[in-house]
C-alpha positions in Angstrom: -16.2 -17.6 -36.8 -13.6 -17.5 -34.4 -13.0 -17.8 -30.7 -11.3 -15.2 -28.3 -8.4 -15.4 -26.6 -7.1 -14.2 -23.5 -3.3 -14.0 -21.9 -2.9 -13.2 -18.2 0.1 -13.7 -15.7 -0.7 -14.3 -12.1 1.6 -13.8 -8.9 0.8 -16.9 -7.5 0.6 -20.3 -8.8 -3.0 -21.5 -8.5 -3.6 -25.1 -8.8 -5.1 -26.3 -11.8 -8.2 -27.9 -9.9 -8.9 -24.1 -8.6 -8.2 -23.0 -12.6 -11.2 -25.4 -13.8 -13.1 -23.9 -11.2 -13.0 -20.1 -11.6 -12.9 -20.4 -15.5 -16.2 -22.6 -15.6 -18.0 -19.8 -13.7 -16.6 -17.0 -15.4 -17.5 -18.8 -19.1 -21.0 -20.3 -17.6 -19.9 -23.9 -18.5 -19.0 -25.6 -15.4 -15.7 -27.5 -14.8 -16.8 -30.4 -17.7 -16.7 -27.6 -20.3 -13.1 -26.9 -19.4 -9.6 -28.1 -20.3 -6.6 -27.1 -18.3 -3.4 -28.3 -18.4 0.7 -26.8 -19.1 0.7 -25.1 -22.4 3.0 -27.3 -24.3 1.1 -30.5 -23.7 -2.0 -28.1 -26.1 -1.9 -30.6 -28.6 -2.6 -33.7 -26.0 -5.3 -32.6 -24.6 -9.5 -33.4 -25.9 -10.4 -30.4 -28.4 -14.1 -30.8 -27.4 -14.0 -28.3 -24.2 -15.6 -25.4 -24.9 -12.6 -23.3 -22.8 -9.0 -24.4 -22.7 -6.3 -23.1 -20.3 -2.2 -23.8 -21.1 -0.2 -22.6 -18.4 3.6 -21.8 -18.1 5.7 -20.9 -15.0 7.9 -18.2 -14.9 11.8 -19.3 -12.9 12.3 -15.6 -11.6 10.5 -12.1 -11.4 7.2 -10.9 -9.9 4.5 -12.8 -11.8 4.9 -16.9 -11.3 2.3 -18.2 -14.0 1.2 -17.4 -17.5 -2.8 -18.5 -18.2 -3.2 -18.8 -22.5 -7.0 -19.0 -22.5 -9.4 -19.7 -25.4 -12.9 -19.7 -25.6 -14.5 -21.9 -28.5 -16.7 -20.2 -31.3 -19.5 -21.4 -29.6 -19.3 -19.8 -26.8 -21.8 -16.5 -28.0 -21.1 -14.0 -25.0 -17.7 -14.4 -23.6 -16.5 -12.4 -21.2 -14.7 -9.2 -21.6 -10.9 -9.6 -21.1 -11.3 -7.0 -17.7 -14.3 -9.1 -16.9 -12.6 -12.2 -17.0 -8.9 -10.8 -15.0 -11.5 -10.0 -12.1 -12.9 -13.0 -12.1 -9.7 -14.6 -11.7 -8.3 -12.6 -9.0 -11.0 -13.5 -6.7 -11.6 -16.3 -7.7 -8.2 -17.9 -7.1 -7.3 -15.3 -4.5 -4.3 -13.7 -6.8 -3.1 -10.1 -8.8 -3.7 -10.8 -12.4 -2.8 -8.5 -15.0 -2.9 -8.6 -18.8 -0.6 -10.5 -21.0 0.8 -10.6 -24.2 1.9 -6.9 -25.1 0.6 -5.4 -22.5 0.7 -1.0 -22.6 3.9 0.6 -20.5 0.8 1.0 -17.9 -2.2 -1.4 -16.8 -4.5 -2.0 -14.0 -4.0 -5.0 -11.8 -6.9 -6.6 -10.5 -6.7 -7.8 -6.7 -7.7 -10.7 -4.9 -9.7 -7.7 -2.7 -11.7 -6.4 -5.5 -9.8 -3.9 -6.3 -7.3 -3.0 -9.1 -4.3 -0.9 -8.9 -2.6 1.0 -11.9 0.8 -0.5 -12.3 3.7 -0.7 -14.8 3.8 -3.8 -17.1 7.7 -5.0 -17.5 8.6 -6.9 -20.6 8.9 -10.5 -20.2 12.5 -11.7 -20.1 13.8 -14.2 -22.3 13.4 -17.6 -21.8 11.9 -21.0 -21.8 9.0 -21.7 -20.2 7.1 -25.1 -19.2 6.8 -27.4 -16.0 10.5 -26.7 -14.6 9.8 -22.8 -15.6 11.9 -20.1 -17.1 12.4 -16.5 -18.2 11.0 -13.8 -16.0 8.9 -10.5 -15.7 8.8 -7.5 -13.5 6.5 -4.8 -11.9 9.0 -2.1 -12.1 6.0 0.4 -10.0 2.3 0.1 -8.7 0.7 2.6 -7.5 -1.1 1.0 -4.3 1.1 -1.6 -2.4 0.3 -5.0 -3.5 1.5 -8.0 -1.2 1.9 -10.1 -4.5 4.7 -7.8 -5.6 6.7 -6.9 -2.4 9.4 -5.7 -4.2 7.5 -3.1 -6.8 8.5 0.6 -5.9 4.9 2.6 -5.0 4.8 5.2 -7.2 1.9 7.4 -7.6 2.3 7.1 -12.1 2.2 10.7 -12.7 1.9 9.2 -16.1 -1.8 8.1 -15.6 -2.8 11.3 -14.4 -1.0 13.4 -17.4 -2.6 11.2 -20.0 -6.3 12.2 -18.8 -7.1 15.5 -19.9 -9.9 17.4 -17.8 -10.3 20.6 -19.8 -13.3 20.9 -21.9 -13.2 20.7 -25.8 -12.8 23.5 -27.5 -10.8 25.1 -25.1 -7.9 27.8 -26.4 -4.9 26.1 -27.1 -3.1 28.6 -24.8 -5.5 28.4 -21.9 -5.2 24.9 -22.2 -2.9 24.1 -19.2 -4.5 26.8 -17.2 -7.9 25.3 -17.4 -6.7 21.5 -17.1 -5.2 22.2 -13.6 -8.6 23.9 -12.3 -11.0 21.6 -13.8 -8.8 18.6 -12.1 -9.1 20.6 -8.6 -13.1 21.0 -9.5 -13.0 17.0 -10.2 -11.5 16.2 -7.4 -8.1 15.0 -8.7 -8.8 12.0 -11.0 -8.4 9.7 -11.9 -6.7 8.8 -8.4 -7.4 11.6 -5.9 -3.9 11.9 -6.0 -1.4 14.9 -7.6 2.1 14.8 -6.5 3.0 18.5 -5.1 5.8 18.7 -7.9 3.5 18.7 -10.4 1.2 21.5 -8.9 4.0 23.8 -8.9 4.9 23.1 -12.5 1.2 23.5 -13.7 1.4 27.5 -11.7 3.5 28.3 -14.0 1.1 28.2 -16.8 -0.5 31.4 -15.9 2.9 33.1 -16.8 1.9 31.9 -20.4 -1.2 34.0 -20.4 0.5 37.5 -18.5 -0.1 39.6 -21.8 -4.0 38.4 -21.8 -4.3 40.5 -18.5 -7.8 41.7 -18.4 -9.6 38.9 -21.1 -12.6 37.4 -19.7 -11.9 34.2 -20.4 -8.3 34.0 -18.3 -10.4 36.2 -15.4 -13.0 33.8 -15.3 -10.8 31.0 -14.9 -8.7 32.7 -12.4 -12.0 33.2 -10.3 -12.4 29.5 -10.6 -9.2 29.0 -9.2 -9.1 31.5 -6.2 -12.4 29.3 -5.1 -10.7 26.0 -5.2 -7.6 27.7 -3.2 -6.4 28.7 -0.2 -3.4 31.0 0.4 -1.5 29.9 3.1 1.5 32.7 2.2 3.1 30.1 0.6 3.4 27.3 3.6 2.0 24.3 2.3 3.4 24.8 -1.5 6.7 27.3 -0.4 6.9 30.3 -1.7 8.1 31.6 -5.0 12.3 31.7 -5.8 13.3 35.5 -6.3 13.1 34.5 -10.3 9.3 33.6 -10.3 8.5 36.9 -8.5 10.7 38.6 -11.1 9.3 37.1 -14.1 6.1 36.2 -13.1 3.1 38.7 -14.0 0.7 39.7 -11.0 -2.2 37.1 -11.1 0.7 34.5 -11.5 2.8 36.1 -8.3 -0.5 35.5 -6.1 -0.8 32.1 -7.3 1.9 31.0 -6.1 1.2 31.3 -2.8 -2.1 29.3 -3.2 -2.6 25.9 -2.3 -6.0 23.6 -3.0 -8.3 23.5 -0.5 -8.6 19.7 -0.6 -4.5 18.9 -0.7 -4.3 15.7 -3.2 -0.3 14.7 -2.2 -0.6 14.1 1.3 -1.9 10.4 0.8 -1.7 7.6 -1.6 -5.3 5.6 -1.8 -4.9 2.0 -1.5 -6.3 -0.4 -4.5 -9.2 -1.4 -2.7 -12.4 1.2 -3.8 -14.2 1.5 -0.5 -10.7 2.2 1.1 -9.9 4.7 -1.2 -13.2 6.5 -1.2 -13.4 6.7 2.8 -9.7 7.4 3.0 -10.4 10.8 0.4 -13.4 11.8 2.3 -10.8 11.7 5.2 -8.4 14.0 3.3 -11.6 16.1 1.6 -12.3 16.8 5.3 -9.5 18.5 6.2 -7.7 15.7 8.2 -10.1 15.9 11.3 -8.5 13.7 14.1 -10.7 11.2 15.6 -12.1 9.7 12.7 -13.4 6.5 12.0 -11.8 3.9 9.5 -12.8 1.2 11.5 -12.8 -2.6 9.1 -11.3 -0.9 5.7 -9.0 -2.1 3.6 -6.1 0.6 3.7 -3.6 -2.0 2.0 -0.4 -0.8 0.3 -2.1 3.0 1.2 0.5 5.9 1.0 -0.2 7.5 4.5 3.6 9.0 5.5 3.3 12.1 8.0 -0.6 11.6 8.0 -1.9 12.7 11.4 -4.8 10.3 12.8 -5.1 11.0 16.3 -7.6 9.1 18.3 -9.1 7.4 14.9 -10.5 4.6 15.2 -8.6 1.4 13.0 -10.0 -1.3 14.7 -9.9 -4.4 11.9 -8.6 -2.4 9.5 -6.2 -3.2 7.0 -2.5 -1.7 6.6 -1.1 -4.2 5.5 1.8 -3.2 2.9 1.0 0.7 3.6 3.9 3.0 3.7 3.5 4.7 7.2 6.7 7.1 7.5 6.1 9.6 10.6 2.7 8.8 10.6 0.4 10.0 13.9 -0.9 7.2 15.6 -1.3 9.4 19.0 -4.3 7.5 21.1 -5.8 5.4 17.9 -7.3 2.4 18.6 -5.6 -0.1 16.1 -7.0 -3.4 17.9 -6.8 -6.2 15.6 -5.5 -3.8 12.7 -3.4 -5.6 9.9 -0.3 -4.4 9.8 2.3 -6.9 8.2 4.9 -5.8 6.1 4.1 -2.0 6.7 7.0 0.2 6.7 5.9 2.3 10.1 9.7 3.7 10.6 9.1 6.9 13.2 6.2 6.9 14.0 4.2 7.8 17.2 2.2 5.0 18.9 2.0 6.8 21.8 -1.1 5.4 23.8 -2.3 3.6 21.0 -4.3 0.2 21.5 -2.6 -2.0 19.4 -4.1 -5.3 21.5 -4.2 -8.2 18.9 -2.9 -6.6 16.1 -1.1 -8.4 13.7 2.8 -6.5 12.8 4.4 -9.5 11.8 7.4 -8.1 9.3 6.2 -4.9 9.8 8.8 -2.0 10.2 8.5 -0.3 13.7 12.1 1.6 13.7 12.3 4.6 15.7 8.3 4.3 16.9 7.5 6.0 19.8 5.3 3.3 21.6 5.0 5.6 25.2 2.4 3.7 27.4 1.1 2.0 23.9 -0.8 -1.1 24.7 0.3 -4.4 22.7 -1.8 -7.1 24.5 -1.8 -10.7 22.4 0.1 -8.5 19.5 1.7 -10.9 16.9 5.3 -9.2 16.1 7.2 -11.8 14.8 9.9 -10.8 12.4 8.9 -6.8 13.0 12.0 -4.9 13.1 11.8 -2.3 16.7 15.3 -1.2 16.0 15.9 2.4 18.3 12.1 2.3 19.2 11.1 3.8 22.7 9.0 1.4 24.4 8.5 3.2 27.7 5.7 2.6 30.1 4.0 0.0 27.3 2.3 -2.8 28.1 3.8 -5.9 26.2 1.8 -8.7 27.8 1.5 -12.1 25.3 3.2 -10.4 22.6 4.8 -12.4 20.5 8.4 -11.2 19.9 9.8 -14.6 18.0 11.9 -13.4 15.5 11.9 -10.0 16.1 14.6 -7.0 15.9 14.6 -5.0 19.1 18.0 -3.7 18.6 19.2 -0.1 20.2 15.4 0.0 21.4 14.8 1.5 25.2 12.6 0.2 27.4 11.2 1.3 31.2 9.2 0.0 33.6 7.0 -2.6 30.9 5.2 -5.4 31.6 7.6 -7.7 29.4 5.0 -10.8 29.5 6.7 -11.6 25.9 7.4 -14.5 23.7 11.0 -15.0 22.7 13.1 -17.4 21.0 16.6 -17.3 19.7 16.1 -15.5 16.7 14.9 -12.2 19.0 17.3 -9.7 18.2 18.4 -8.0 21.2 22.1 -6.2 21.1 22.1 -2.4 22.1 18.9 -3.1 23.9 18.3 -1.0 27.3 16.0 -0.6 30.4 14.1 -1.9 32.7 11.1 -4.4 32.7 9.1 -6.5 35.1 8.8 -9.9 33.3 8.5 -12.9 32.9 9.2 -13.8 29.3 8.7 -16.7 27.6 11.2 -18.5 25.7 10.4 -20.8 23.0 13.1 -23.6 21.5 13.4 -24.8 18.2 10.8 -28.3 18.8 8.7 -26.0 20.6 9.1 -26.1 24.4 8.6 -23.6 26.5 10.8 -22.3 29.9 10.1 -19.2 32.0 13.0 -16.4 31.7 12.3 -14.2 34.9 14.2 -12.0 36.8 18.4 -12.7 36.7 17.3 -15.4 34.2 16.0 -12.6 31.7 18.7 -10.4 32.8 21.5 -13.2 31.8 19.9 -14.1 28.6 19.5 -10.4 27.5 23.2 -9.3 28.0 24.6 -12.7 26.7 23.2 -11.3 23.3 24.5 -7.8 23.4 21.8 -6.0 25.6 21.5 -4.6 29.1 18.2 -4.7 30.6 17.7 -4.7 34.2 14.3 -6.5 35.5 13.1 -4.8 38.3 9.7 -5.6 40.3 6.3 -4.3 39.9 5.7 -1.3 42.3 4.0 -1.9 45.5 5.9 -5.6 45.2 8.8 -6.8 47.5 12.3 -7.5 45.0 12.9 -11.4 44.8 
């Protein structure tokens, strides 16, 4: 009888002690029953532990540990390989993913609960041990993950081409047809997502079937298809090239102006299931403004041209979400997790973003009009050409941060700065005082000529004015 084995690499590095932990749950055998230690020390270690662990390091890449595991013969009921990766995410706080061969796509599990479809890279050459060596990559996931910053979010059209939805038995040449309207039926799976691309390409599998006209079987399935579709004239999808209109039968011709009711490509679900399910309830509503996604985890979410006015984030999590000319108009975003998001353009405009956390995060181009940013964290975010007019930046931390060509009038500037705030091409007028914060952590007051001087030293030229109904100093 033999024992199972397991491969996983991890993002981070857990500790061993935190390894002897999760694995004695997972297996049921308590840290005594396990042995961990670096993989080519195997042969050292006691053979009596009912789980061994050898790990490796990897020098470069995404991934920075490999996990060899082995359960013992004796152990009747191991758990399942998927089992076991989710264990390990949450229980040492980590991505995993499956080792050792892995297909061209897997699914990461998260430290959230979640897994994420992603692209396995091959492992590069090297040696591995203590000092580390070789590498790996995540060419693509397809929810952001903070482990792997530098992975592309891709939607893998693959995943959703490799999941056929039309029954069995279905015609050969109705095939296509009937794939793309029992997907609309199932509400887009295996993701909720379709990329618009795709959509057009599947319309054109009705020009296959233009000599069936009058069949019941392509009728019924056109009927299907008119319900699940709206026709816009052509707005949301564009409307057939001069070509498609003259090759394209009549059926086809009208179905190319359809769109689906519930439209799959405007967002990307993030990894976490909760997220994801509230986030296409969102999108299976028609977009209403004013909804509520207050405390979900929206994480590495696809939201780009969204528009949420007046929803409700407060607590949520967007961290990692790609927010391109997203609507923010009036949303309260109080304590909303926003680090490392890539927000360039969007509007902010009287949106409560009091404690919210936007460290890294890109802001370029926002329009932040009369936003409020009370005890906001946004050190390291990059502001570069935002319009901060009328906002109230009162304790917000601006250590680190880019404010370059942004344009500010008549804020509250009750800011923290150091020497690392970025602040050439940067114009206005503000009330002040800002803080200034040294390298060993002292603190002076920068207020009126003070601020002024220490602003267009560094390349900007902001005038601080004072508050209306108050006498100049």
């Amino acid at each position: 009888m033999r024992g199972q084995a397991y491969g996983f690499v991890t993002a981070a590095r857990p500790a061993p002690a935190d390894l002897l932990r999760v694995l004695g749950e997972a297996f049921g055998v308590g840290g005594q029953g396990v042995d961990v230690g670096p993989a080519h020390e195997a042969g050292d270690r006691t053979p009596a532990a009912l789980v061994t662990c050898g790990y490796e390091y990897f020098a470069r890449g995404d991934p920075a540990r490999a996990l060899h595991v082995y359960a013992a013969p004796a152990l009747t009921a191991p758990p399942t390989p998927e089992a076991l990766g989710r264990a390990l995410a949450l229980g040492l706080g980590t991505t995993v993913r499956p080792a050792g061969g892995p297909p061209p796509i897997g699914r990461f599990p998260t430290p959230t609960g979640g897994a994420t479809p992603a692209r396995s890279g091959e492992p590069e050459a090297g040696e591995f041990g203590e000092g580390g060596g070789g590498g790996c990559r995540v060419p693509a996931t397809r929810a952001g993950v903070e482990a792997f910053p530098h992975a592309p979010v891709r939607g893998l059209p693959e995943v959703v081409r490799h999941l056929p939805l039309a029954p069995a038995g279905t015609a050969p040449r109705l095939w296509p047809w009937a794939d793309l309207i029992c997907r609309m039926e199932a509400d887009w799976p295996p993701a909720r997502w379709y990329r618009l691309d795709m959509y057009r390409d599947d319309l054109t599998a009705r020009d296959d079937l233009a000599d069936l006209e009058g069949d019941p079987e392509p009728a019924a399935l056109d009927a299907r298809f008119r319900a699940m579709t709206v026709d816009d004239g052509g707005a949301e999808i564009g409307t057939p090239t001069r070509t498609e209109q003259d090759t394209a039968s009549g059926p086809t011709t009208a179905a190319r102006y359809r769109r689906p009711a519930v439209l799959p490509w405007r967002v990307l679900p993030p990894a976490d299931p909760e997220g994801a399910h509230r986030l296409w309830e969102w999108v299976r509503a028609g977009f209403p403004t004013a909804a509520d996604l207050t405390d979900l985890d929206l994480g590495g979410a696809v939201l780009s041209g969204a528009d949420f006015s007046g929803t409700l984030f407060t607590g949520t999590r967007l961290a990692g979400a790609r927010l391109v000319g997203t609507d923010f108009h009036r949303c309260d975003l109080q304590g909303a997790d926003l680090t490392g998001a890539d927000a360039t353009g969007p509007c902010f405009v009287r949106a409560v973003l009091d404690g919210a956390d936007l460290r890294g995060a890109v802001l370029d181009g926002a329009d932040l009009v009369r936003a409020e940013l009370y005890g906001a964290d946004a050190r390291g975010a990059s502001l570069r050409g935002a319009r901060v007019l009328g906002a109230a930046l009162l304790d917000t931390d601006l250590r680190g941060a880019d404010l370059g060509g942004a344009e500010l009038r008549e804020n509250p500037f009750e800011v923290v700065l150091d020497d690392l705030t970025r602040v050439a091409g940067l114009t206005g007028t503000v009330f002040g005082p800002a803080t200034l914060t040294a390298p060993d952590g002292t603190r002076r007051s920068l207020a009126g000529s003070a601020l002024e001087e220490w602003i267009r030293a560094r390349g900007g030229d902001v005038q601080v004015i004072a508050p209306r109904g108050r006498p100049s100093a």
